[in-house]
ROGUTOR-706678 format. One record per residue (C-alpha): residue number from 1; residue in one letter; x, y, z. Coordinates in steps of 0.02 Angstrom, whole numbers, plus 50000, padded with zeros to 5 digits. Layout:
# residues N
<pt resi="NUM" resn="A" px="X" py="Y" pz="Z"/>
...
This chain:
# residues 255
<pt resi="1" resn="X" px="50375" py="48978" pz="50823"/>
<pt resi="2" resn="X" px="50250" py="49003" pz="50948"/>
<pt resi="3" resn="X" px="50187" py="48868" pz="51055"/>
<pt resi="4" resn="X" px="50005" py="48798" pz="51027"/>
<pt resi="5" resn="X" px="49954" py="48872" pz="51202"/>
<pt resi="6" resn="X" px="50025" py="49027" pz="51174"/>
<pt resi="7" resn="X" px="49943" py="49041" pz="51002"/>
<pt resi="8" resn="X" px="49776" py="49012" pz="51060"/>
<pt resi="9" resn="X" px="49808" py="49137" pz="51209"/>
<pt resi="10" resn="X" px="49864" py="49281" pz="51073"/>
<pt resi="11" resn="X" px="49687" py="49252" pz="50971"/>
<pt resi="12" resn="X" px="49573" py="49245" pz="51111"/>
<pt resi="13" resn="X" px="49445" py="49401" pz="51055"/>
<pt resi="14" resn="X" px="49374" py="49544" pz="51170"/>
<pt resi="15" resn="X" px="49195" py="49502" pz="51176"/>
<pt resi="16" resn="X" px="49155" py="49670" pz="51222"/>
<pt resi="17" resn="X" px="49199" py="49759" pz="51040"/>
<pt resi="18" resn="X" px="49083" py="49770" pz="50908"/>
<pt resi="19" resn="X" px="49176" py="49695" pz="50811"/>
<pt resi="20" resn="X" px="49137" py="49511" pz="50756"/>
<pt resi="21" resn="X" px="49248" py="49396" pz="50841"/>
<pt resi="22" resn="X" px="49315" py="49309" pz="50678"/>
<pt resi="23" resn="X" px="49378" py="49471" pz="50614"/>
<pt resi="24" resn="X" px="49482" py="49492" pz="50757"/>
<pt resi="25" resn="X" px="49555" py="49348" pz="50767"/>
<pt resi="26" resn="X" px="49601" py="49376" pz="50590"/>
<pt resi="27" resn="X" px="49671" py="49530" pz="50615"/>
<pt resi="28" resn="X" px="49751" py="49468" pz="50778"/>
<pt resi="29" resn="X" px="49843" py="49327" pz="50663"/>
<pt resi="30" resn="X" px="49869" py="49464" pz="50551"/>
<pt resi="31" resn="X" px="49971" py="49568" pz="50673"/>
<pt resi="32" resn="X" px="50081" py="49411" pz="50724"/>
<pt resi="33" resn="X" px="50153" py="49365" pz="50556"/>
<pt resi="34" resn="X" px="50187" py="49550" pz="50492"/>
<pt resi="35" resn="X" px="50285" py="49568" pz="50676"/>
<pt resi="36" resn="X" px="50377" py="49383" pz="50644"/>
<pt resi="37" resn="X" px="50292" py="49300" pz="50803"/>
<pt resi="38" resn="X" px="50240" py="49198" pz="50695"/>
<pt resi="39" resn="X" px="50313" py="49126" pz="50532"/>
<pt resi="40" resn="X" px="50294" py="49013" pz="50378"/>
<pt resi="41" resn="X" px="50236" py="48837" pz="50431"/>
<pt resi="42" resn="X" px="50166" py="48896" pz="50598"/>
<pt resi="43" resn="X" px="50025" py="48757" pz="50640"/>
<pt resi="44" resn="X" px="49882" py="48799" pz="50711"/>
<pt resi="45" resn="X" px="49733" py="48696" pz="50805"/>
<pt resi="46" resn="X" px="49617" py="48619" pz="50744"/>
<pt resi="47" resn="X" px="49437" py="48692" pz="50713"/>
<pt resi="48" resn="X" px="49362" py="48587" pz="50870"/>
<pt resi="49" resn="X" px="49514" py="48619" pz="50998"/>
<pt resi="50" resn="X" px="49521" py="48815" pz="50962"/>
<pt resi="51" resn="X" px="49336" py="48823" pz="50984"/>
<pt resi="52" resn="X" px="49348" py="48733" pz="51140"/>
<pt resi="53" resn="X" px="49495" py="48830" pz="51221"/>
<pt resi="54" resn="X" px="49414" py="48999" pz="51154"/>
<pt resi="55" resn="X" px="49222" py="48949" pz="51215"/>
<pt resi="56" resn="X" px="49196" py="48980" pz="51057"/>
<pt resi="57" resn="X" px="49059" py="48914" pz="50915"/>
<pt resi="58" resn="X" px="49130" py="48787" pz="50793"/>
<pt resi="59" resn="X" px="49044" py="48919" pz="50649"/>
<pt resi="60" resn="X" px="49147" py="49064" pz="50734"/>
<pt resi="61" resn="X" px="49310" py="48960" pz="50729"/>
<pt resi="62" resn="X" px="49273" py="48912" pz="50559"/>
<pt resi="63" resn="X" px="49251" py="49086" pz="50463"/>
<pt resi="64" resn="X" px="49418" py="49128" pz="50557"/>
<pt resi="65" resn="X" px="49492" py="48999" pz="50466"/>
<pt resi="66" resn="X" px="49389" py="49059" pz="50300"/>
<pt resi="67" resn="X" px="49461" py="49239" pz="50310"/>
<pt resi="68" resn="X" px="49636" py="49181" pz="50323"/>
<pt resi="69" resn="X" px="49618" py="49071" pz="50158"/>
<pt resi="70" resn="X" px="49527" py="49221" pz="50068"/>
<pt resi="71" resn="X" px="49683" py="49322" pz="50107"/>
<pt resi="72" resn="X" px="49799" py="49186" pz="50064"/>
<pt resi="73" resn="X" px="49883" py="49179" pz="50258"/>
<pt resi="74" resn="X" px="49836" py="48991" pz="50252"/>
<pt resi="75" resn="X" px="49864" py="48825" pz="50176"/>
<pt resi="76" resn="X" px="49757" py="48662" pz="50241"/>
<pt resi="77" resn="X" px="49843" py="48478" pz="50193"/>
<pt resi="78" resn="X" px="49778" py="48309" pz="50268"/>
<pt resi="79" resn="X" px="49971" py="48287" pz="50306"/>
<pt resi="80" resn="X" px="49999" py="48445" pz="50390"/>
<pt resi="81" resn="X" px="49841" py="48526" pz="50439"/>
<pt resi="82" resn="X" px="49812" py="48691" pz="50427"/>
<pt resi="83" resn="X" px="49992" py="48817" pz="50441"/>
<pt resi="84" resn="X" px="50034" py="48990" pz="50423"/>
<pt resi="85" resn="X" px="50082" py="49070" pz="50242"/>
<pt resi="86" resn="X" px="50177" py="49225" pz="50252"/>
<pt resi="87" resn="X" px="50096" py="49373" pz="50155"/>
<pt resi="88" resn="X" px="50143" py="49402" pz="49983"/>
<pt resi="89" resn="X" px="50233" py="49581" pz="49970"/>
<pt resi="90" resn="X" px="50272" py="49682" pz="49818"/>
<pt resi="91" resn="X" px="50448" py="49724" pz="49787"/>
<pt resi="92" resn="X" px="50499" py="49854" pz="49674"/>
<pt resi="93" resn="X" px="50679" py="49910" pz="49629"/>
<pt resi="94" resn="X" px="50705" py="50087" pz="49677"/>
<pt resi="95" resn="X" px="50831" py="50196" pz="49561"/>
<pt resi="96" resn="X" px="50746" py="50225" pz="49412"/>
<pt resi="97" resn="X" px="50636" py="50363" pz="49382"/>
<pt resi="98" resn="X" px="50452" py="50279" pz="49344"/>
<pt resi="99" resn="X" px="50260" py="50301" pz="49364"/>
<pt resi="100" resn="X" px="50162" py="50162" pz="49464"/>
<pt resi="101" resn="X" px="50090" py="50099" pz="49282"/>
<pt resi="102" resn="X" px="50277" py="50038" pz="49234"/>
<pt resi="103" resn="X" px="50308" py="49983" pz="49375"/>
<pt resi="104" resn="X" px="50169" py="49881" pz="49415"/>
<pt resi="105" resn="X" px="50196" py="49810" pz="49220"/>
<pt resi="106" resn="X" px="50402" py="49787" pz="49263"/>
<pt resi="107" resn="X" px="50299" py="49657" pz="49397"/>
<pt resi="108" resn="X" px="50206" py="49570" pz="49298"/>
<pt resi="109" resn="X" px="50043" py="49666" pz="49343"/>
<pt resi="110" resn="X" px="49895" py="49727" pz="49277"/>
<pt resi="111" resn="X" px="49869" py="49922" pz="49314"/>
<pt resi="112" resn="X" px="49727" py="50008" pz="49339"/>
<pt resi="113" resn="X" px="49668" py="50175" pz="49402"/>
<pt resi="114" resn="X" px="49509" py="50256" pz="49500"/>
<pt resi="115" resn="X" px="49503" py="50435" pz="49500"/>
<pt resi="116" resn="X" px="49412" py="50489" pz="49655"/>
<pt resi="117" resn="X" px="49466" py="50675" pz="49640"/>
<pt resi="118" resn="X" px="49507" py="50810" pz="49494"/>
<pt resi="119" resn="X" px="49508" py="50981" pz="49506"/>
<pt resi="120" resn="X" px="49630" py="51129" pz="49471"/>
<pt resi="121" resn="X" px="49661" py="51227" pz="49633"/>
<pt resi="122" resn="X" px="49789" py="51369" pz="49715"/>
<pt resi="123" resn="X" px="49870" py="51318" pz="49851"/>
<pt resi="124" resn="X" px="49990" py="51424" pz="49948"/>
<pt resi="125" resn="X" px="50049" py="51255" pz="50041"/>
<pt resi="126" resn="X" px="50114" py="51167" pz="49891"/>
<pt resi="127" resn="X" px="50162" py="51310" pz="49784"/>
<pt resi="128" resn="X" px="50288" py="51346" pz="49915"/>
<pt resi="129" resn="X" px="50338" py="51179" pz="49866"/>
<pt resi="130" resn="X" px="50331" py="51227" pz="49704"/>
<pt resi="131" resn="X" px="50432" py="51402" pz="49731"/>
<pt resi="132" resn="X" px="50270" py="51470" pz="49631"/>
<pt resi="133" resn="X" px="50181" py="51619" pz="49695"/>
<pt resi="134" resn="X" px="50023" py="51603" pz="49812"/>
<pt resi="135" resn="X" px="49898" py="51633" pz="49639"/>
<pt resi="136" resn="X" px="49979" py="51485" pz="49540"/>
<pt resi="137" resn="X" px="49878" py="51331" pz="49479"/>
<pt resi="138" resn="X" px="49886" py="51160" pz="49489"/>
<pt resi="139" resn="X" px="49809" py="51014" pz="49428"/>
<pt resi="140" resn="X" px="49771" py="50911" pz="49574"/>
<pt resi="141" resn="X" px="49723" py="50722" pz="49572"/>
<pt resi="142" resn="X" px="49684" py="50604" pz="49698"/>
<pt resi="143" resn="X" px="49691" py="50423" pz="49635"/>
<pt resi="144" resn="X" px="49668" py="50236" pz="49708"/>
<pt resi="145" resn="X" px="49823" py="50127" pz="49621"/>
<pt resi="146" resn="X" px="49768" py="49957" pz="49591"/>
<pt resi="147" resn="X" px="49891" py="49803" pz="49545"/>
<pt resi="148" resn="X" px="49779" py="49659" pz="49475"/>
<pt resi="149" resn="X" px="49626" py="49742" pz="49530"/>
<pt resi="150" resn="X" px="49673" py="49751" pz="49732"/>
<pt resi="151" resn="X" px="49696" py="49944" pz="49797"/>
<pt resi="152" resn="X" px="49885" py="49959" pz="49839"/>
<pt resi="153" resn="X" px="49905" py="50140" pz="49838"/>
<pt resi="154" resn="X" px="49810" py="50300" pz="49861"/>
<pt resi="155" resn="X" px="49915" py="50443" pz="49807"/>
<pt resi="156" resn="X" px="49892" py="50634" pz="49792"/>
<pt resi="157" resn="X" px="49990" py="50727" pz="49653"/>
<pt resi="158" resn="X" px="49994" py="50908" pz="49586"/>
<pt resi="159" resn="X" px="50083" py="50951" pz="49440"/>
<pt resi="160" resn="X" px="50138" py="51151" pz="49387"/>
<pt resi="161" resn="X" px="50019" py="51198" pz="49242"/>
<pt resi="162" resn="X" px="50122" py="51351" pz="49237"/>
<pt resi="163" resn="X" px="50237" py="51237" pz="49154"/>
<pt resi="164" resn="X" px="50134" py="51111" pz="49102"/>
<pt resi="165" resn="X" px="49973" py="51185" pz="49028"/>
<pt resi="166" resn="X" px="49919" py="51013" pz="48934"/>
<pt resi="167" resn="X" px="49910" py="50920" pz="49088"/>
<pt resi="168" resn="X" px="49744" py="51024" pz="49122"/>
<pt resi="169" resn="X" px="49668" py="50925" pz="48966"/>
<pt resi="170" resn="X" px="49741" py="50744" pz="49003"/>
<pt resi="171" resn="X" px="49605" py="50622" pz="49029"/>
<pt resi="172" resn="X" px="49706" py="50547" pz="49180"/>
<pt resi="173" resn="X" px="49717" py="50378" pz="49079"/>
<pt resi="174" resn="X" px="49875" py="50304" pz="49064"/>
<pt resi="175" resn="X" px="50042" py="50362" pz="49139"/>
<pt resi="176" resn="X" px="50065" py="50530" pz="49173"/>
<pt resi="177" resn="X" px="50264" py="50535" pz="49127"/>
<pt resi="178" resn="X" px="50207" py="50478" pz="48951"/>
<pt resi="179" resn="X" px="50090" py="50618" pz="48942"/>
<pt resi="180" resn="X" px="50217" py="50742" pz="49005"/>
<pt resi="181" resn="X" px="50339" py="50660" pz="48866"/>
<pt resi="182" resn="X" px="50217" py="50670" pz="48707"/>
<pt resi="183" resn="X" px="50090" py="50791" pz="48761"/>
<pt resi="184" resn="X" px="50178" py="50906" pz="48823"/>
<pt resi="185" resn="X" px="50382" py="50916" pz="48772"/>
<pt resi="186" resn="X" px="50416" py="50886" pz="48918"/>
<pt resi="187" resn="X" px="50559" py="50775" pz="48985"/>
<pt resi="188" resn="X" px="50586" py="50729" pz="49139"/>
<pt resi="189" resn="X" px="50751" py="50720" pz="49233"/>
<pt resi="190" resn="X" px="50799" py="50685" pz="49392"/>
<pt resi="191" resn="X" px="50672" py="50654" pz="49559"/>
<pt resi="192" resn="X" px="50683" py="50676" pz="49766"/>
<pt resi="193" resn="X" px="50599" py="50535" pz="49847"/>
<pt resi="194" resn="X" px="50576" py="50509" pz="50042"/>
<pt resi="195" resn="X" px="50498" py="50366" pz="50123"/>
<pt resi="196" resn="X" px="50407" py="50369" pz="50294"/>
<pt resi="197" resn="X" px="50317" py="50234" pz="50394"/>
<pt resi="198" resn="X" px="50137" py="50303" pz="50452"/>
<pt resi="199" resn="X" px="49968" py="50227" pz="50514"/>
<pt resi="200" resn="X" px="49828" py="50247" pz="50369"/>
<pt resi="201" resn="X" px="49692" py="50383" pz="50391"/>
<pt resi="202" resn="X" px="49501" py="50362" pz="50374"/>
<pt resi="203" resn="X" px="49518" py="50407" pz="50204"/>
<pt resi="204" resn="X" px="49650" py="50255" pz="50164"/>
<pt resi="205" resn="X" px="49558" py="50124" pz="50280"/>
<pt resi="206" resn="X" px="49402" py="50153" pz="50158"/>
<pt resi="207" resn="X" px="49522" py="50125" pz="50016"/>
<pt resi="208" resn="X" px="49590" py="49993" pz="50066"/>
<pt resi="209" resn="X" px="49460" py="49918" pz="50158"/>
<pt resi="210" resn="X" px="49564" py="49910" pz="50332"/>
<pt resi="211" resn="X" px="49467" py="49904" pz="50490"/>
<pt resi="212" resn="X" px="49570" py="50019" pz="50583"/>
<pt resi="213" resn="X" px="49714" py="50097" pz="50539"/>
<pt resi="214" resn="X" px="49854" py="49986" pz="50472"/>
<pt resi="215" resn="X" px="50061" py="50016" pz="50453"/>
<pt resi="216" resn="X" px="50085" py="50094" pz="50281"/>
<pt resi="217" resn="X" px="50218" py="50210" pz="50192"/>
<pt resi="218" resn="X" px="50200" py="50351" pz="50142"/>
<pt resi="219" resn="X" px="50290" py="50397" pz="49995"/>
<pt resi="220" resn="X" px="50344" py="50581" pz="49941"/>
<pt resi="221" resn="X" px="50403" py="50609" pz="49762"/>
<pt resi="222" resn="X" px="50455" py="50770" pz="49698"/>
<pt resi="223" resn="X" px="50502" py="50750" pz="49490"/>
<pt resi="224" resn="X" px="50577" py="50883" pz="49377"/>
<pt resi="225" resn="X" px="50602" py="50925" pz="49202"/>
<pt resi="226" resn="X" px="50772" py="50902" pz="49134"/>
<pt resi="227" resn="X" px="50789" py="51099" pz="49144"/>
<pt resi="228" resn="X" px="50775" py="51066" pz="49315"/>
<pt resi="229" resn="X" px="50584" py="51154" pz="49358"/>
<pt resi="230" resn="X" px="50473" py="51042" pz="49483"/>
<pt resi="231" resn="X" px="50342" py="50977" pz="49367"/>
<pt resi="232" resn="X" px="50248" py="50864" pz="49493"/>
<pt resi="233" resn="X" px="50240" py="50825" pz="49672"/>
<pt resi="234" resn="X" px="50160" py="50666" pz="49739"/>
<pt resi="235" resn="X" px="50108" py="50616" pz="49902"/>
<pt resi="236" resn="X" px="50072" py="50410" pz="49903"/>
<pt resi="237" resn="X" px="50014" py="50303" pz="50047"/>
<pt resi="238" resn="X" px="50067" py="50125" pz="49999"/>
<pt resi="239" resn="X" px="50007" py="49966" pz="50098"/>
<pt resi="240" resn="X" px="50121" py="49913" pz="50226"/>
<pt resi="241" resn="X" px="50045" py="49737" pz="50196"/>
<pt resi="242" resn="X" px="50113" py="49733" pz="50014"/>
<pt resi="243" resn="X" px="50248" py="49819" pz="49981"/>
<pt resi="244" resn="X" px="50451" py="49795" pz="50005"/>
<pt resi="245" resn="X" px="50553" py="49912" pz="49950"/>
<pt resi="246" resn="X" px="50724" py="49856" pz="49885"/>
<pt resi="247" resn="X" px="50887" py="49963" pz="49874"/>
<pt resi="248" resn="X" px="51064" py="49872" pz="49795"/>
<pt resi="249" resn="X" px="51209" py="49953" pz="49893"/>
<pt resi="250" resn="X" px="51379" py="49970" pz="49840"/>
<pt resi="251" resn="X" px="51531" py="49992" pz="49932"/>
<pt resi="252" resn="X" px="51611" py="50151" pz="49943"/>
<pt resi="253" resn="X" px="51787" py="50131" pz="49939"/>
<pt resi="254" resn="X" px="51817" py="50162" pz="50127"/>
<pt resi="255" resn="X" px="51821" py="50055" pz="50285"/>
């Protein structure tokens, strides 16, 4: 763990950004536990000292201390004072094939859904992906993911209304695998999935309400039918603040 000193050196704001001094500190304190300079149980200073070695206001010092409660990075005791609480991160099991509504269900999570784009386009770009010709449609949303009402994704999909036709009519409630399923006959089989770290852009700062752009991943998902035609591709940017993704390895039978 870091020293006091050192601490108080690492949160020690540049007066000459716009931005208000408590928010960078925050984000500053931010930085250090998702890096591991900090852990669990770090102490900090109290409100009076940190003010003091920052020439700072007691009221500055204090809504520091107020944004790191709201976002649950800190505990206060009369024992302890206040310490560090690591950030709470998602983790889904990767393997099986499922939409963001069962899996935020499988943890014990409330889905919901804003659609901030729908439209049916052609797109030479993704129906390459597709192997489609250059005058094929798709049915292309762009969704915010929310677990228990806080943003944790904002995704991109397209899906091949050559082969899907119904999707065109589905109300975008729900989860689009069971619509694919009951709607539409169609089942799916097997899916490619890559995983990539990236910075967030504009567009997922506003989502997500970041300040500047934050580590995410981005998530790429291509799922097909079980006749083996790509039904949907999906481009997700997931918050690198909330998410772990797990993998259970098994041994291969060499050395």
């Amino acid at each position: 763990m870091l020293s006091s000193e050192r601490l108080i050196e690492s949160l020690a704001p540049d007066r000459g950004l716009a931005e208000p001094v408590y928010k960078q500190m925050a984000r500053a304190f931010n930085k250090m536990l998702e890096t591991g300079e900090i852990g669990e149980g770090q102490s900090l200073p109290a409100e009076r000292l940190l003010a003091e070695k920052l020439d700072l206001s007691r009221t500055t010092v204090r809504r520091f201390y107020e944004e790191l409660r709201k976002d649950d990075l800190l505990s206060t005791s009369r024992r302890n004072g206040a310490v560090a609480k690591a950030p709470q991160r998602l983790s889904p099991r990767m393997g099986p094939l499922k939409g963001f509504t069962d899996e935020m269900r499988e943890l014990g999570m409330e889905p919901s859904t804003r659609l901030l784009a729908r439209d049916i386009v052609r797109d030479r770009v993704v129906a390459s992906v597709f192997n489609r010709p250059s005058t094929a449609h798709f049915l292309r949303l762009v969704r915010l993911r929310l677990g228990d009402g806080t943003p944790l994704s904002r995704e991109i999909a397209w899906f091949d209304l050559a082969l899907a036709p119904e999707m065109a009519e589905w109300n975008v409630e729900g989860s689009a695998y069971a619509y694919l399923s009951n709607s539409c006959g169609i089942r799916l089989g097997a899916a490619e999935q890559s995983i990539e770290a990236v910075l967030s852009s504009d567009e997922e700062n506003a989502a997500f309400g970041f300040d500047s752009p934050q580590p995410c991943l981005l998530i790429k998902r291509k799922s097909r039918a079980l006749t083996g035609q790509l039904v949907e591709y999906v481009e997700g940017t997931f918050r690198g603040d909330a998410y772990t993704y797990r993998l259970n390895l098994e041994p291969s039978g060499g050395n």
